[in-house]
N, CA, C and O of each residue as an XYZ file, in Angstrom:
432
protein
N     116.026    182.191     -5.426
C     116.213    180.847     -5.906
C     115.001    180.014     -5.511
O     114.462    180.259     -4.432
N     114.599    179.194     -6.181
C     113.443    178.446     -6.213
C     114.023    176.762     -5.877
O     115.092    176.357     -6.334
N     113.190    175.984     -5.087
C     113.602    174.810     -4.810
C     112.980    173.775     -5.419
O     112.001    173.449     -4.747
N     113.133    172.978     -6.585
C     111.669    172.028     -6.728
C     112.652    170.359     -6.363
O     113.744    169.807     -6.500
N     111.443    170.214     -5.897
C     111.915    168.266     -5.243
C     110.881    167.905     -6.663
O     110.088    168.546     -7.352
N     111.458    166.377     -6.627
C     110.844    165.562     -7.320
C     110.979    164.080     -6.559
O     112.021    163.772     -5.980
N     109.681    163.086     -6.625
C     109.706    162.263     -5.445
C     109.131    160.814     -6.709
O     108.478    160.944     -7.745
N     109.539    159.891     -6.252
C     108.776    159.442     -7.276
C     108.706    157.608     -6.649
O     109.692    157.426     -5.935
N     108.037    156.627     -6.728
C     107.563    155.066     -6.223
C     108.937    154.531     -6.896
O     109.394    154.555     -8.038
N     109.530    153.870     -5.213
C     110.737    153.138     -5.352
C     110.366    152.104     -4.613
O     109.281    151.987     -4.043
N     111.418    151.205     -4.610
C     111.583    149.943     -4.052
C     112.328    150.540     -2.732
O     113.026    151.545     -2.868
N     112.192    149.963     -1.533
C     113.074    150.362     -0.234
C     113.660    149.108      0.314
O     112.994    148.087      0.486
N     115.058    149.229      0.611
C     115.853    148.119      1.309
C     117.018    148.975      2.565
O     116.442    149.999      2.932
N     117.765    148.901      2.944
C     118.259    149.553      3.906
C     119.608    150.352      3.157
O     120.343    149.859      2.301
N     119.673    151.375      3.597
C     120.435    152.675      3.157
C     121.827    152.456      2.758
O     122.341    151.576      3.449
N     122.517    152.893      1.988
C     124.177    152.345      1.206
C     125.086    154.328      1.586
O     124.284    155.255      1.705
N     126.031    154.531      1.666
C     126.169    155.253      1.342
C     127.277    155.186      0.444
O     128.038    154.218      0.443
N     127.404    156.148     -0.309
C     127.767    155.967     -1.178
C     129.404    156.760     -0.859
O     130.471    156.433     -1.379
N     129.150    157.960      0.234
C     130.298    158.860      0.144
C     131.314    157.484      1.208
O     132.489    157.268      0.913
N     130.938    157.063      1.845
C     131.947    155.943      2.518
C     132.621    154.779      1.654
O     133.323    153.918      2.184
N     132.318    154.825      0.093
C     132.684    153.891     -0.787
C     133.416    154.586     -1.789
O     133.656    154.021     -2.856
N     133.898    156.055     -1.508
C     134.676    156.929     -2.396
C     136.191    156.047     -2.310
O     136.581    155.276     -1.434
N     136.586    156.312     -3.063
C     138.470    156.668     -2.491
C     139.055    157.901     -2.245
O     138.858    158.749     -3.116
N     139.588    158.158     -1.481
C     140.063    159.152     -0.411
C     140.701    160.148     -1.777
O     141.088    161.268     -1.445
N     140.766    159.941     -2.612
C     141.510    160.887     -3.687
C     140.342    161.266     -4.464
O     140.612    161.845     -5.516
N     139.038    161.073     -4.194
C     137.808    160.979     -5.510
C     137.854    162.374     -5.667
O     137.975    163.194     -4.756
N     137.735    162.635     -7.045
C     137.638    163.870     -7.483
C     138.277    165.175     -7.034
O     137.792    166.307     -7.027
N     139.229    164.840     -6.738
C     140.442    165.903     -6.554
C     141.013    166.861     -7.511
O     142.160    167.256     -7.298
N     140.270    167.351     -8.690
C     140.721    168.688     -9.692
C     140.079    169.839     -9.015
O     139.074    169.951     -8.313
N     140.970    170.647     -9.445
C     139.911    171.420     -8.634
C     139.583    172.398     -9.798
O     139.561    173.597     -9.518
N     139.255    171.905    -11.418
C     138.291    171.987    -12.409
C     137.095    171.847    -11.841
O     136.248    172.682    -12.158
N     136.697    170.722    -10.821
C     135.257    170.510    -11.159
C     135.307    169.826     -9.014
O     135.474    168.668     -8.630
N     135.110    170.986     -8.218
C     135.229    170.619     -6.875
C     133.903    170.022     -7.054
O     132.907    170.094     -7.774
N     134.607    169.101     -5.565
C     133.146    168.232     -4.899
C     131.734    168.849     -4.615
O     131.695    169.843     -3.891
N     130.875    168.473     -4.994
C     129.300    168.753     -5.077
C     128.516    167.468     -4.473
O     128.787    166.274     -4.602
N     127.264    168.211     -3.644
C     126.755    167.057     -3.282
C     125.249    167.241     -3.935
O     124.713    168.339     -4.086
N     124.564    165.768     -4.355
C     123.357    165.523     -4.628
C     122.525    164.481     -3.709
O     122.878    163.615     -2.908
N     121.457    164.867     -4.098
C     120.124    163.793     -3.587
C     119.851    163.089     -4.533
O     119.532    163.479     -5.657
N     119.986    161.645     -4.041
C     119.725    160.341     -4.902
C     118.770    159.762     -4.159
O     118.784    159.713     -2.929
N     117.672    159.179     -5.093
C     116.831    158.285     -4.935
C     116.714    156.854     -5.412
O     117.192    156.787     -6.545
N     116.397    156.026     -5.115
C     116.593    154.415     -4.861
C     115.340    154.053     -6.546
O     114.208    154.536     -6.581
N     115.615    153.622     -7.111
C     114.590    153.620     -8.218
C     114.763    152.274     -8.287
O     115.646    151.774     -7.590
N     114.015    151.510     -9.071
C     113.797    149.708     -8.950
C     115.154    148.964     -9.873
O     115.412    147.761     -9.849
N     115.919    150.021    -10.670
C     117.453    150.061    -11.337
C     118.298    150.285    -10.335
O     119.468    149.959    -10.541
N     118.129    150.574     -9.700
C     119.375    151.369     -8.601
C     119.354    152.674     -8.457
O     118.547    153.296     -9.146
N     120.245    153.417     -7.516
C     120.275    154.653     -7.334
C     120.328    155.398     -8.457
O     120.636    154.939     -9.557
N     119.994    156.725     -8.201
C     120.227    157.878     -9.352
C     119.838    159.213     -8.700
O     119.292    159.383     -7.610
N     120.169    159.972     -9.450
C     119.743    161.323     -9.431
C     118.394    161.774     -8.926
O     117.528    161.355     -9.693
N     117.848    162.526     -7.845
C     116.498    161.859     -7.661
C     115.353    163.512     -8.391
O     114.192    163.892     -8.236
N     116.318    163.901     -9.007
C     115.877    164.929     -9.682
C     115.426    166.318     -9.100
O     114.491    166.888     -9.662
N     115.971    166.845     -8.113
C     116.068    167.594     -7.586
C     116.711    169.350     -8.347
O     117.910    169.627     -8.382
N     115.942    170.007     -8.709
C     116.163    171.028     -9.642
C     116.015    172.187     -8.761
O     115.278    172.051     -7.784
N     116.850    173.774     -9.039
C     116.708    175.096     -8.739
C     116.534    175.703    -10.082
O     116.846    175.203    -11.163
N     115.947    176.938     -9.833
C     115.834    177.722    -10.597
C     116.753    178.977     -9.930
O     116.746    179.463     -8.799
N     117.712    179.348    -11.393
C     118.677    180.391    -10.917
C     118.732    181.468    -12.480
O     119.093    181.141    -13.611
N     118.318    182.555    -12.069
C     118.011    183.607    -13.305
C     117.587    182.796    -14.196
O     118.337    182.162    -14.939
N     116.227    182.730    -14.209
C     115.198    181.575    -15.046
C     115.022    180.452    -15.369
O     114.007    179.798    -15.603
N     116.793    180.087    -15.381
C     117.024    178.387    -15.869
C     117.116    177.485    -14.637
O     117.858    177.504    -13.656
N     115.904    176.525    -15.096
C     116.169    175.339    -14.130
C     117.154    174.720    -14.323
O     117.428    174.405    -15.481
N     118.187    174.267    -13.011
C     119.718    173.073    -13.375
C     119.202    172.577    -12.125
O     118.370    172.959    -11.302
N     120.248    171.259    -12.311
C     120.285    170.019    -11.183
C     120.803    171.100    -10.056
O     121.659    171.968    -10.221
N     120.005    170.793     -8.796
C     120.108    171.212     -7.058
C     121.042    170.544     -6.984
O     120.888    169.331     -7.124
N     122.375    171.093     -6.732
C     123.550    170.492     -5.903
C     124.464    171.087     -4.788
O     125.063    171.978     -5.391
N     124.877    171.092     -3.582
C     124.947    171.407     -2.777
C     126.537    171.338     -2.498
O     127.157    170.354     -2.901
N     127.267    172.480     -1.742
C     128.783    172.680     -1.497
C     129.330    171.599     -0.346
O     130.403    170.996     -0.369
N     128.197    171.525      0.747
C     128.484    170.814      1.836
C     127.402    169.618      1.974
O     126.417    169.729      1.243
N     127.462    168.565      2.765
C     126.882    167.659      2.712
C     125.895    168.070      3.794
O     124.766    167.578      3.799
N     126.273    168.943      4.700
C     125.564    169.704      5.804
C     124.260    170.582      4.801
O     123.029    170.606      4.792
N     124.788    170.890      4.435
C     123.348    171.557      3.586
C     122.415    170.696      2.439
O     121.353    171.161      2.026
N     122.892    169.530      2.031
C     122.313    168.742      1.595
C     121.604    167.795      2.549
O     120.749    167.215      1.879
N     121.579    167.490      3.464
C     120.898    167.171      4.603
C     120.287    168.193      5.361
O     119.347    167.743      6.016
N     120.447    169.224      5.491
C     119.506    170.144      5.603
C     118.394    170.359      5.057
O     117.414    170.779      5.673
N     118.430    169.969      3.254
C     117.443    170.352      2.310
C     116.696    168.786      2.623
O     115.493    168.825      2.879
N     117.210    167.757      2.611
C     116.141    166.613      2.860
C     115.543    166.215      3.858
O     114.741    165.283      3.919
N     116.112    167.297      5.169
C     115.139    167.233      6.603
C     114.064    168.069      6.035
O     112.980    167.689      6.478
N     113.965    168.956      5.311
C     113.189    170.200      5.061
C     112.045    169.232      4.329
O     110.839    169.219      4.572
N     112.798    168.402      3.333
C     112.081    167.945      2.451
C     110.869    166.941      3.466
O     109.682    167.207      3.655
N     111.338    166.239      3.777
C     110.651    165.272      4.642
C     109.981    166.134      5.839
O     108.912    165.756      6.318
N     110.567    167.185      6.266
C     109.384    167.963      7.527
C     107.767    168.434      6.413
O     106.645    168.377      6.916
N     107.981    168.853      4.963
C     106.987    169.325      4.099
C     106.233    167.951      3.796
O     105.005    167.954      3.702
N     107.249    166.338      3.587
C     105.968    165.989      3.423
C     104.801    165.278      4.220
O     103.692    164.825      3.938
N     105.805    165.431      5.668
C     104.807    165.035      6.803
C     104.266    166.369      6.993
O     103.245    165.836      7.428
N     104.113    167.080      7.038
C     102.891    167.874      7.087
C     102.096    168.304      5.535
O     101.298    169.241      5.561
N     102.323    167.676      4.398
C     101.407    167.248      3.655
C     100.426    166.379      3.967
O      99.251    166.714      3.813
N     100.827    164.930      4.532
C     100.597    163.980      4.944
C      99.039    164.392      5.973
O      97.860    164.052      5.874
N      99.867    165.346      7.009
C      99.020    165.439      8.218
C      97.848    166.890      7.312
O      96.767    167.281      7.754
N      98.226    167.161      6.608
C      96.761    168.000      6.001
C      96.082    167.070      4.955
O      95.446    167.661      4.083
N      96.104    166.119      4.916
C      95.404    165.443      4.322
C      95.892    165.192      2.637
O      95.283    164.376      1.945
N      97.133    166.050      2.056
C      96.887    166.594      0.413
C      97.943    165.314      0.102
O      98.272    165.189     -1.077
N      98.423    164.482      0.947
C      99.437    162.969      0.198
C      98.949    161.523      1.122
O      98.691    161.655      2.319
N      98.871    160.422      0.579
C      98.483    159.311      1.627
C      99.534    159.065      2.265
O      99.525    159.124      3.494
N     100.426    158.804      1.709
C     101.398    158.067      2.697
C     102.475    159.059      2.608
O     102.595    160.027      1.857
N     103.297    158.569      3.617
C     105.063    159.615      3.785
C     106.184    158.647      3.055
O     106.176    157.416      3.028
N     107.022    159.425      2.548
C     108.198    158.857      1.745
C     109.191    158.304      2.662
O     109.696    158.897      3.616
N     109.438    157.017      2.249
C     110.296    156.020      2.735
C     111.585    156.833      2.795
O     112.152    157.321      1.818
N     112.106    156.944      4.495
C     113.604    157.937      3.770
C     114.937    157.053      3.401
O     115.819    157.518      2.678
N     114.989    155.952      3.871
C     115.983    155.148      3.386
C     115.815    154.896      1.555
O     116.443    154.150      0.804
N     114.952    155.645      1.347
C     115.331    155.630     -0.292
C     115.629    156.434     -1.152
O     115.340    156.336     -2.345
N     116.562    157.777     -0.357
C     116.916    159.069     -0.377
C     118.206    159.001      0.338
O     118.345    158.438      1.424
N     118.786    159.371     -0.067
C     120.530    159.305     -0.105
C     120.971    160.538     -0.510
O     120.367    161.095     -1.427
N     122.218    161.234      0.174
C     123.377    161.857     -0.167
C     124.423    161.508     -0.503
O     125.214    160.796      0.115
N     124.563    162.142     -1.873
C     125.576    161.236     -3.136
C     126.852    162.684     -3.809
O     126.539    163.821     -4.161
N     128.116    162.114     -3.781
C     129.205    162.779     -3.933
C     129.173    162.954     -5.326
O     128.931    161.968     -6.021
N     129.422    164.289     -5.967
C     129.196    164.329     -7.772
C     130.456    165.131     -7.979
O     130.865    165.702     -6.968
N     130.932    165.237     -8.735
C     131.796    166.086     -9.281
C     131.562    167.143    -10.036
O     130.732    166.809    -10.882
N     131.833    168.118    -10.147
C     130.801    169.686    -11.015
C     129.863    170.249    -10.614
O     129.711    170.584     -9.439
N     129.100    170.441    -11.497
C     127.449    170.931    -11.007
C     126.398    169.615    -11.885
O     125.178    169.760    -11.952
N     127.092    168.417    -12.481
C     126.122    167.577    -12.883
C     126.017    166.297    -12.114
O     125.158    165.467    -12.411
């Protein structure tokens, strides 16, 4: 499986979450169990921050079973781009309060 991030110039204000604003019943079929994504802060508001795998050729949206592993993938993310940073290949480091873990339903 292949991991691609996508990062892109946001506006930054202090962090929302979003899974503490669920209702305790959110998405309870179990058609389409809880999935977690990475959202990014865009100058509209949050969204999808485009975070893609590749699985037997086709790229789909990166979404994650546990929120533990979705925070796993954005420590990872942020350890790669401070040491981009520190080799010289990005100027600045990504604001992390504009990166969020966001509750989805399915795989979209």
């Amino acid at each position: 499986m292949t991991t691609h991030y996508a990062a892109f110039g946001v506006l930054s204000n202090g962090p929302e979450s979003v899974l503490a604003r669920l209702p305790q019943n959110a998405f309870l079929c179990s058609e389409y169990p809880m999935h977690y994504k990475i959202e990014l802060r865009y100058f509209y508001g949050w969204d999808d921050g485009g975070w893609t795998e590749e699985i037997d050729g086709e790229i789909t949206p990166l979404r994650f079973e546990t929120v533990g592993q979705a925070q796993v993938a954005l420590d990872e993310f942020f350890a790669e781009v401070r040491a981009a940073v520190a080799a010289g290949d990005l100027d600045t480091e990504e604001v992390r309060d504009d990166y969020r873990i966001a509750a989805t339903n399915g795989r979209n």
